[in-house]
TITORLUM-177380 format. One line per 4 residues: number of its first residue (from 1); their letters; for each residue y, x, z of N, C-alpha, C, O. Coordinates in pm, whole numbers. Atoms other than C-alpha are relative to their C-alpha. Layout:
<nodes>
NUM) A) Y:X:Z:Y:X:Z:Y:X:Z:Y:X:Z | ...
</nodes>
This chain:
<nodes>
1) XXXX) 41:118:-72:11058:11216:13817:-136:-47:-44:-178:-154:0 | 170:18:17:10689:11212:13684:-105:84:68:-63:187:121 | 122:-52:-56:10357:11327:13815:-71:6:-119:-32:-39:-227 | 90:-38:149:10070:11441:13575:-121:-108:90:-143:-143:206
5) XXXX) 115:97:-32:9780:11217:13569:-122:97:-103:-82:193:-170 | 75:-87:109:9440:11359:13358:-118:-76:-64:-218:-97:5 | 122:38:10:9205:11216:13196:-78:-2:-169:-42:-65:-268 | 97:-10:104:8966:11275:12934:17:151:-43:-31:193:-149
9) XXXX) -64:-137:99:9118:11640:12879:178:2:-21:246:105:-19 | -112:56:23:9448:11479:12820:118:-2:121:116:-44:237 | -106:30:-162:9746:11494:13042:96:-97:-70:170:-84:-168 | -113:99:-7:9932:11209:13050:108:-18:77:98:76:156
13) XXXX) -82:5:-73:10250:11109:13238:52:-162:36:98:-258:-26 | -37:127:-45:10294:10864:13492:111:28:64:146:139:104 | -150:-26:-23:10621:10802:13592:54:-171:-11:-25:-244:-71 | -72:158:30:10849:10421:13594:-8:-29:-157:22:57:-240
17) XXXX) 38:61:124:10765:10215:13285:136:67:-65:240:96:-6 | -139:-42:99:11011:10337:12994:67:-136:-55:185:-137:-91 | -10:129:13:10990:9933:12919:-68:-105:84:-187:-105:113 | 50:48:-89:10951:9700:13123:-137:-50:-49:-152:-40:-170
21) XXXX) 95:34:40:10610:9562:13110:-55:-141:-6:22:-198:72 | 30:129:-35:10456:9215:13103:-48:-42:96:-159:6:75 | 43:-2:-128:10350:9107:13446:-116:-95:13:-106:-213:-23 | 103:85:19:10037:8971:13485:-12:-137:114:71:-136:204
25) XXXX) -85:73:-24:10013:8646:13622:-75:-77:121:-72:-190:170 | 64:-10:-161:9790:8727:13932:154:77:124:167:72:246 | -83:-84:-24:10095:8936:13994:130:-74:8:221:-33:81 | -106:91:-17:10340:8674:13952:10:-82:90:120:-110:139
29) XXXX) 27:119:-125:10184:8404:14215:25:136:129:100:129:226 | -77:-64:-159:10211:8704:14470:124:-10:41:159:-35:156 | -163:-12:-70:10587:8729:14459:37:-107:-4:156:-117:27 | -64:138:-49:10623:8364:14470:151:37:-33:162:96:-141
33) XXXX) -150:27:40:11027:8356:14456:53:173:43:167:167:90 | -63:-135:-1:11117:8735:14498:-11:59:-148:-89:27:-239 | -43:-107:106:11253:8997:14248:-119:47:-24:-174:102:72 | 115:-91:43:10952:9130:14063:109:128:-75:218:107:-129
37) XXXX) -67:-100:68:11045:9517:13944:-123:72:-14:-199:91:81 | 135:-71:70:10766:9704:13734:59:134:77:169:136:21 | -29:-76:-46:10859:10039:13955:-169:122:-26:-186:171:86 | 111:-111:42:10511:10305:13827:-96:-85:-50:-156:-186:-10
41) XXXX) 138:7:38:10280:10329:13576:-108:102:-1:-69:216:-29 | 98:-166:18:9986:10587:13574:-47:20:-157:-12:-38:-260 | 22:-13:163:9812:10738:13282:-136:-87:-21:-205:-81:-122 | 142:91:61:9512:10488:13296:24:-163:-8:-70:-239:-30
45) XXXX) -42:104:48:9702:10180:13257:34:-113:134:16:-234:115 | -22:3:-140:9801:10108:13645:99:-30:41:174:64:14 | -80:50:-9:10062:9915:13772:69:-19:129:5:-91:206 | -4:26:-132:10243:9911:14078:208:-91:-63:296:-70:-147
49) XXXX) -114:111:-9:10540:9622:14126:71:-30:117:3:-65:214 | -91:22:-92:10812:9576:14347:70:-122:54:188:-149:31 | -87:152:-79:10901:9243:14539:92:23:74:76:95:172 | -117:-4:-113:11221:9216:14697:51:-174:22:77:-265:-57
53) XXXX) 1:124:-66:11269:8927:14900:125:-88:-8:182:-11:-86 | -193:56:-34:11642:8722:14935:41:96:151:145:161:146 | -33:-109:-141:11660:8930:15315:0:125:-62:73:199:3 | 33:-140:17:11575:9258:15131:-114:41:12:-139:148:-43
57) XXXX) 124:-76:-23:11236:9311:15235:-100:-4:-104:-147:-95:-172 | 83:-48:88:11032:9486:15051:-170:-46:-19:-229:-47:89 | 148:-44:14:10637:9449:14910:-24:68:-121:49:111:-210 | 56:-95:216:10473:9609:14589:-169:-60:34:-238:-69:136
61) XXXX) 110:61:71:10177:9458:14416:-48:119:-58:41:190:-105 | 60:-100:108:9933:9727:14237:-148:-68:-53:-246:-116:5 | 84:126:48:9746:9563:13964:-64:129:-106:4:198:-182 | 88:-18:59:9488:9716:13813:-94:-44:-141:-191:-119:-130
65) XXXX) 54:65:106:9375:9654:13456:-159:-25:10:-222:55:79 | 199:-1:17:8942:9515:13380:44:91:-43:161:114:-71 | 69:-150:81:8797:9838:13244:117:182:12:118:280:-63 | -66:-67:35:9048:10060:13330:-47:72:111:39:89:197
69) XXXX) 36:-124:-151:8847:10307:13620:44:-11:94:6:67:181 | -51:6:-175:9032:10204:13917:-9:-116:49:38:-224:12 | 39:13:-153:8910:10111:14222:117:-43:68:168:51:128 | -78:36:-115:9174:9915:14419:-68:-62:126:-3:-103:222
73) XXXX) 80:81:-113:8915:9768:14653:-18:159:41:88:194:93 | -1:-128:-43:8823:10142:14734:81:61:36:43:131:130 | -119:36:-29:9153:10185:14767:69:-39:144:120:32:232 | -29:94:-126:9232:9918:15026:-109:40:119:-56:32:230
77) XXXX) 88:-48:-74:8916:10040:15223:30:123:70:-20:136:181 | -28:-89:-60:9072:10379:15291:125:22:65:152:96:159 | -147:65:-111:9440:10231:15377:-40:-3:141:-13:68:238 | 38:72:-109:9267:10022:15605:-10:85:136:55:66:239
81) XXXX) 19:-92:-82:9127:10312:15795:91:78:39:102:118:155 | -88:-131:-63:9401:10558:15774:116:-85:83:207:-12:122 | -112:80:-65:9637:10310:15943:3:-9:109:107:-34:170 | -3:-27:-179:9503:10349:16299:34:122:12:43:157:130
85) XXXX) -63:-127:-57:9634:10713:16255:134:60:-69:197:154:-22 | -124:-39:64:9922:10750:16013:86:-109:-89:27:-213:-120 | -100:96:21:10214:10560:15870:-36:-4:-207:12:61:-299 | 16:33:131:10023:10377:15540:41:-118:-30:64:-197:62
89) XXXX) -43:173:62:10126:10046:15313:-98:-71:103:-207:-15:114 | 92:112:-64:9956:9756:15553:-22:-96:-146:53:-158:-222 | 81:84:97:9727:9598:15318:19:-158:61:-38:-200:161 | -11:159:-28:9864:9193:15310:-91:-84:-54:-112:-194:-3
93) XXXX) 99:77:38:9586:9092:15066:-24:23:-134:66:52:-213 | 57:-59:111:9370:9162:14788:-98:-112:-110:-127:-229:-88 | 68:126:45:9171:9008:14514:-54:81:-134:-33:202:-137 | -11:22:133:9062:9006:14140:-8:-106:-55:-16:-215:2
97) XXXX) 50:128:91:9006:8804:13805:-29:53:-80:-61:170:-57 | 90:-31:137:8879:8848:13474:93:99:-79:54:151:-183 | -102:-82:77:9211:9056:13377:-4:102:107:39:196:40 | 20:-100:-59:9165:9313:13671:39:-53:161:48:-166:208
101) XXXX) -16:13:-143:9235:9363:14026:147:8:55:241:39:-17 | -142:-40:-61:9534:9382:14263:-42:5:168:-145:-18:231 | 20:-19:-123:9634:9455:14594:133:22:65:207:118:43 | -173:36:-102:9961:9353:14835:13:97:98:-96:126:149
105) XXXX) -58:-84:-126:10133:9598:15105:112:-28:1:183:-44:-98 | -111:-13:-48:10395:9571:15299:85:120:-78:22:207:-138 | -80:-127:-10:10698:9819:15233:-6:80:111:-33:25:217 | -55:-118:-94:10768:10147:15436:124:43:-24:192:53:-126
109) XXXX) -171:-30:24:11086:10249:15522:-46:162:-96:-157:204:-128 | -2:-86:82:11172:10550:15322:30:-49:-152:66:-163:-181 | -22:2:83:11194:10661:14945:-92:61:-43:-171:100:43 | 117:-68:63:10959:10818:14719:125:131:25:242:140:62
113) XXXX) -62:-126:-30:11013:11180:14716:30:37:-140:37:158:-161 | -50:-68:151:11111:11209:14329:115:-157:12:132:-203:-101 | -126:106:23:11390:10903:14374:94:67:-20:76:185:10 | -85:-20:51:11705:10955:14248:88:94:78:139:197:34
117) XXXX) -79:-77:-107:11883:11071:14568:-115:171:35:-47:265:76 | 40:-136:2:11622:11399:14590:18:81:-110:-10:201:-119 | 19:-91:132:11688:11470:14232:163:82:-33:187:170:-115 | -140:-5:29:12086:11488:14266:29:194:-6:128:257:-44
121) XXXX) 6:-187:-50:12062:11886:14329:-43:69:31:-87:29:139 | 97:-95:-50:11883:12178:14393:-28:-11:161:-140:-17:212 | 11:26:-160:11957:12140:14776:-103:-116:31:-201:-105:104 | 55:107:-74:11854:11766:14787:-177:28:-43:-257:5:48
125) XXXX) 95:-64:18:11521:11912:14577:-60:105:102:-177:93:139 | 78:-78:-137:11438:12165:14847:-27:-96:92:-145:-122:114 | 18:67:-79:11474:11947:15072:-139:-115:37:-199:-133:143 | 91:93:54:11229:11687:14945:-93:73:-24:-183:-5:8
129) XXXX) 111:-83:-2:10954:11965:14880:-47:42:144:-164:29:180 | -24:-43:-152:11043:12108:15264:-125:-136:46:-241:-115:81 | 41:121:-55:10951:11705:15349:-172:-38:-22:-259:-81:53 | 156:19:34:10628:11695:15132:-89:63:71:-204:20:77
133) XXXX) 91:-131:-2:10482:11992:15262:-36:-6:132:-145:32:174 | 36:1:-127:10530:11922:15611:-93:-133:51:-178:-151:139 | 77:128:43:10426:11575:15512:-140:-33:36:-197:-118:104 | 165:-46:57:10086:11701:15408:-33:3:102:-94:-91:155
137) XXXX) 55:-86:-105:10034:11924:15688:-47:-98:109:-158:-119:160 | 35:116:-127:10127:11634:15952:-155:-93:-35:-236:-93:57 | 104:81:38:9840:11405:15785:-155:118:4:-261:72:47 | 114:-75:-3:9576:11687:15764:-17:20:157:-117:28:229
141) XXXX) 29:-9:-172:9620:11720:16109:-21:-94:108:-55:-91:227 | -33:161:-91:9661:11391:16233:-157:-110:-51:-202:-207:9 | 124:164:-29:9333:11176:16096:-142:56:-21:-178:111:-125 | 142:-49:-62:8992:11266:16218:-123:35:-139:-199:-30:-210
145) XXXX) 133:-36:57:8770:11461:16038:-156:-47:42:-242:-57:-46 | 123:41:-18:8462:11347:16230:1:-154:-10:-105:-208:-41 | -1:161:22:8554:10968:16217:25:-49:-132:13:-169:-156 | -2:27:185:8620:10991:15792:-131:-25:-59:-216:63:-70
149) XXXX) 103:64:110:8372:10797:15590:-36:58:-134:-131:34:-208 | 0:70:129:8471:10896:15311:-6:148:-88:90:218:-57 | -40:-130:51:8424:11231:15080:61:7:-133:40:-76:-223 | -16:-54:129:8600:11425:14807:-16:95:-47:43:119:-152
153) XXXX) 71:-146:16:8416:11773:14812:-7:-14:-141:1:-108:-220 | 58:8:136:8328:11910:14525:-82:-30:-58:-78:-40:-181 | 154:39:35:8006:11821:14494:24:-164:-49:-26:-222:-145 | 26:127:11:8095:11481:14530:90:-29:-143:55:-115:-223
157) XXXX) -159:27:111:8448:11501:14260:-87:67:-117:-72:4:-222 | 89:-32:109:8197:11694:14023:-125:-77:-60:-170:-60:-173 | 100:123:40:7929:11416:14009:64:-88:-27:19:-143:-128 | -62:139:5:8157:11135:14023:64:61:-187:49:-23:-276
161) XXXX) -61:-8:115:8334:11314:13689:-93:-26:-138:-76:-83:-245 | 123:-30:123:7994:11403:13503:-56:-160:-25:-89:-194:-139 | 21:130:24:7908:11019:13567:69:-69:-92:20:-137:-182 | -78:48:111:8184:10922:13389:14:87:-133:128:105:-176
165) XXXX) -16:-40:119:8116:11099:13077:107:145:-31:160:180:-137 | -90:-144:5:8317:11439:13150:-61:122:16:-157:120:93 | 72:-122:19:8209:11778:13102:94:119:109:190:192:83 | -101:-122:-54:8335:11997:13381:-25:137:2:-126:144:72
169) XXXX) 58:-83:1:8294:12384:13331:-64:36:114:-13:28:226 | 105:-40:-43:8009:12499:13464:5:158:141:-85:194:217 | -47:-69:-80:8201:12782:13668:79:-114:105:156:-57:184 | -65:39:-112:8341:12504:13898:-99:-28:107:-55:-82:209
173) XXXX) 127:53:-53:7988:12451:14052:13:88:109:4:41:223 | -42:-89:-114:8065:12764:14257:147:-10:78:226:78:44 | -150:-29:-35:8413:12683:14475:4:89:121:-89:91:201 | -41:-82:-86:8559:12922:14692:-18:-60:206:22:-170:243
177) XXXX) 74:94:-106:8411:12856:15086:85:-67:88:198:-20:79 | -99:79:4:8586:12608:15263:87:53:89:40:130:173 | -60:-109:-93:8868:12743:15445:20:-100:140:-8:-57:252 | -21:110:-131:8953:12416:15696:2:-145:-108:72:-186:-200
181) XXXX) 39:108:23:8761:12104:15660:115:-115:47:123:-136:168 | -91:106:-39:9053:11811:15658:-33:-163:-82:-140:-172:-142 | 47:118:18:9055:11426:15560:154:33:-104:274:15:-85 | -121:8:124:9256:11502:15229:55:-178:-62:11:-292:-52
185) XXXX) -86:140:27:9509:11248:15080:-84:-1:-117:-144:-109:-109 | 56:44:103:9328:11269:14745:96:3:-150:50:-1:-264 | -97:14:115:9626:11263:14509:122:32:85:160:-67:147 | -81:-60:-122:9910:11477:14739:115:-12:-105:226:15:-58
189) XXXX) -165:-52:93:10186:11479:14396:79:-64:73:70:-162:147 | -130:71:-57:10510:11447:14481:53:-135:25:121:-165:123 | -35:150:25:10564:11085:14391:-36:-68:157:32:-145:225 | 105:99:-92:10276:10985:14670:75:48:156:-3:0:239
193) XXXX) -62:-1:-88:10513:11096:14984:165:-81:-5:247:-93:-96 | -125:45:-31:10801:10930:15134:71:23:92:3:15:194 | -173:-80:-9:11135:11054:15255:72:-72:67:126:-159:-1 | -148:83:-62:11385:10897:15513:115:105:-81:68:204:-137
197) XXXX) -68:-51:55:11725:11031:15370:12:192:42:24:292:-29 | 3:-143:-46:11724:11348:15595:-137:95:-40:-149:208:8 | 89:-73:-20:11380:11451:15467:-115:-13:60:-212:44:10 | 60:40:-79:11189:11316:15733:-148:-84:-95:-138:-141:-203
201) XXXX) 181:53:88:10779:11191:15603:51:-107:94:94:-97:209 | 11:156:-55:10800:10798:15652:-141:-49:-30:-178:-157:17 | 160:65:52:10432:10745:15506:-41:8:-142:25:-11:-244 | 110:-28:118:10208:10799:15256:-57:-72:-109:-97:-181:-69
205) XXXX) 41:140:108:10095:10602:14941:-90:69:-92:-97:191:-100 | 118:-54:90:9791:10612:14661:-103:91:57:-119:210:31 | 84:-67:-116:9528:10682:14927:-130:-8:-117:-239:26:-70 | 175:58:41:9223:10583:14646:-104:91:16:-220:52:23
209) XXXX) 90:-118:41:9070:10946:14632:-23:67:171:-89:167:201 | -18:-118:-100:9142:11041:14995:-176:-26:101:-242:-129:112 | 163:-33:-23:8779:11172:15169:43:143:43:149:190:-1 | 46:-137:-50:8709:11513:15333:-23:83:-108:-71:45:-215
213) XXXX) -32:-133:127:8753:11848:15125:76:46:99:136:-5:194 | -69:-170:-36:8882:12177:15216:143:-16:-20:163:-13:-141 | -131:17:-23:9267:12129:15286:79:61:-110:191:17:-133 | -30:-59:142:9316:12366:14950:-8:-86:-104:56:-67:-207
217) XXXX) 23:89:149:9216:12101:14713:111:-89:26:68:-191:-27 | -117:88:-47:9547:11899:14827:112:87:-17:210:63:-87 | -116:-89:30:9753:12190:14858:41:55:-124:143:110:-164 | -71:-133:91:9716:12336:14575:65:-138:-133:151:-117:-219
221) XXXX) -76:78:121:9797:12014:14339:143:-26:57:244:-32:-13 | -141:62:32:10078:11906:14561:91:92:-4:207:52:-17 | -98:-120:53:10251:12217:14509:10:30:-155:117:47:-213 | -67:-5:149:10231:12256:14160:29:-148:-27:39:-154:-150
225) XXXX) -104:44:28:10384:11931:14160:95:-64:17:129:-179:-13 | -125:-38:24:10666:12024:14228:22:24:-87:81:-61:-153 | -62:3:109:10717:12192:13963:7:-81:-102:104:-65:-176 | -14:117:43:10640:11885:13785:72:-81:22:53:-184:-42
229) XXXX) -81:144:-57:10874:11661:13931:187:106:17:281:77:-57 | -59:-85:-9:11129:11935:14039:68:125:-87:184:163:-98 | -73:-104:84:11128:12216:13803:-86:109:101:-138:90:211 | 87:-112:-6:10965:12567:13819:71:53:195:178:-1:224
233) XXXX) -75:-96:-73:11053:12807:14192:-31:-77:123:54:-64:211 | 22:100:-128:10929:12576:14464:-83:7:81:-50:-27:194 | 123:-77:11:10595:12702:14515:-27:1:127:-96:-72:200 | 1:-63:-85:10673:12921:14755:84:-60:164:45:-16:272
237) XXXX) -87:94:-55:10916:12701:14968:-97:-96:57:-101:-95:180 | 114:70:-6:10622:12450:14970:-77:35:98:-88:-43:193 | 104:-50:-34:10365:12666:15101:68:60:152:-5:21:243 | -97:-37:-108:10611:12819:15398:42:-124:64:57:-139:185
241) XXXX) -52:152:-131:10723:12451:15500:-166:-61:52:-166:-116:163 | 139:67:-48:10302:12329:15537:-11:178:84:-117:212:138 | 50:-122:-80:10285:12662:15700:-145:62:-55:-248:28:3 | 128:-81:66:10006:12877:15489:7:112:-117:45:78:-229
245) XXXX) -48:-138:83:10038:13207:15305:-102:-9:-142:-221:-37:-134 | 52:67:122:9942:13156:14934:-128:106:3:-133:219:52 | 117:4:67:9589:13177:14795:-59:39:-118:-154:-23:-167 | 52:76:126:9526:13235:14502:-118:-10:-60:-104:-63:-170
249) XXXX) 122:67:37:9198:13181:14424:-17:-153:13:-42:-240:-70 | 27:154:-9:9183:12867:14612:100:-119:-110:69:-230:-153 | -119:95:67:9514:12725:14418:-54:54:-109:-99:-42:-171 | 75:22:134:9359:12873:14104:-131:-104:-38:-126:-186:-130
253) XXXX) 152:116:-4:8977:12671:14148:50:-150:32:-8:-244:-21 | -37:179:-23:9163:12322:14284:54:-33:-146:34:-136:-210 | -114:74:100:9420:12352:13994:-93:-90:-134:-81:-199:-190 | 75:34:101:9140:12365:13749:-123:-88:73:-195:-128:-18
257) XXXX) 75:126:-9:8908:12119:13921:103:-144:-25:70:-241:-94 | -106:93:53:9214:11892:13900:-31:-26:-124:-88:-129:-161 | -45:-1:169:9254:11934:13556:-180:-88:-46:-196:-188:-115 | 99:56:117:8863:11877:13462:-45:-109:82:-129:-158:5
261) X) 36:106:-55:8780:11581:13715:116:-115:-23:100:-228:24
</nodes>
């Protein structure tokens, strides 16, 4: 039930707090009188929170620490957009203060695709990879490459890293040529799709990175993780439900731009 996060060299693991956390108290005036539930942290100190209402209805808060590299206004800017073509959180309202940023959405029906009910068995696990994959595919196909603002080429994910003080090898400068230009999600792990019970993609979440790139730089992280979230043998299952006969070069060069950006 975790995703890998990376940073500095370091793999960390984000996944539901192991303790609950202290809620900050920009984060507290949002839910006014609903259930706050600390529900994911990432590995850079990233917070996403769960309001449940007295009716049931759902929001989540994602609060952002000062100094901690993320962009929730950047963020909310690419929701915004992908929402005239695919099923994202509706941004209710945003903000900061001197302790960091946040940012309100509605709920989507569905479940994350590492919740409890996909993890019960190998079956409900296929199943939930089957869902991601087709997931993907539907969104690469569905929001306009010529109307996207926004990039995550390499050029651009290799400057943006070296800015921040990272050293990426010097063999990633050459990537493999693009095979089909799409409006990537930006962060495709398992966690970031959602699941009606049968499987079915209800919508998409953790849009901050998503921008134009070669449809490989998406595929190839959210397939390996699976095996992160899942367990090893999935791969292939994955790659047969998005419909595309494996790569490997390209899933070798994304894995490791992953890793050093």
């Amino acid at each position: 039930m975790t995703s890998h996060a990376w940073q500095t060299g370091r793999v960390e693991i984000a996944g539901p707090p192991m303790v609950p956390p202290p809620v900050p108290s920009a984060v507290k005036a949002l839910a006014s009188d609903d259930r706050i539930r600390a529900v994911w942290l990432n590995g850079l100190g990233g917070l996403t929170f769960e309001f449940t209402a007295p009716d049931a209805t759902r929001r989540f808060a994602k609060w952002a620490p000062a100094g901690s590299g993320l962009d929730l206004d950047a963020e909310r800017v690419r929701i915004e957009w992908a929402a005239s073509f695919t099923a994202v959180p509706r941004v209710l309202a945003a903000g900061s203060d001197a302790d960091g940023q946040w940012m309100l959405t509605a709920g989507l029906p569905g479940d994350t695709a590492v919740g409890a009910s996909f993890q019960a068995s190998p079956e409900r696990r296929l199943l939930a990879v089957r869902g991601i994959a087709r997931g993907l595919r539907m969104l690469h196909d569905t929001l306009p490459v010529d109307a996207c603002p926004f990039s995550w080429s390499v050029t651009h994910r290799l400057a943006e890293a070296r800015a921040r003080g990272l050293t990426p090898p010097t063999t990633l400068d050459t990537p493999p040529a693009v095979d089909r230009l799409v409006v990537c999600h930006g962060d495709a792990c398992a966690p970031n799709t959602l699941l009606a019970a049968d499987g079915t993609v209800t919508g998409h979440v953790d849009l901050g990175s998503l921008g134009l790139a070669d449809r490989w730089a998406d595929i190839a992280v959210s397939a390996w993780s699976t095996e992160w979230n899942y367990g090893p043998g999935y791969e292939s299952a994955f790659l047969e439900a998005y419909g595309i006969a494996p790569d490997t070069e390209r899933l070798a060069y994304y894995r490791a731009l992953w890793d050093a950006t």
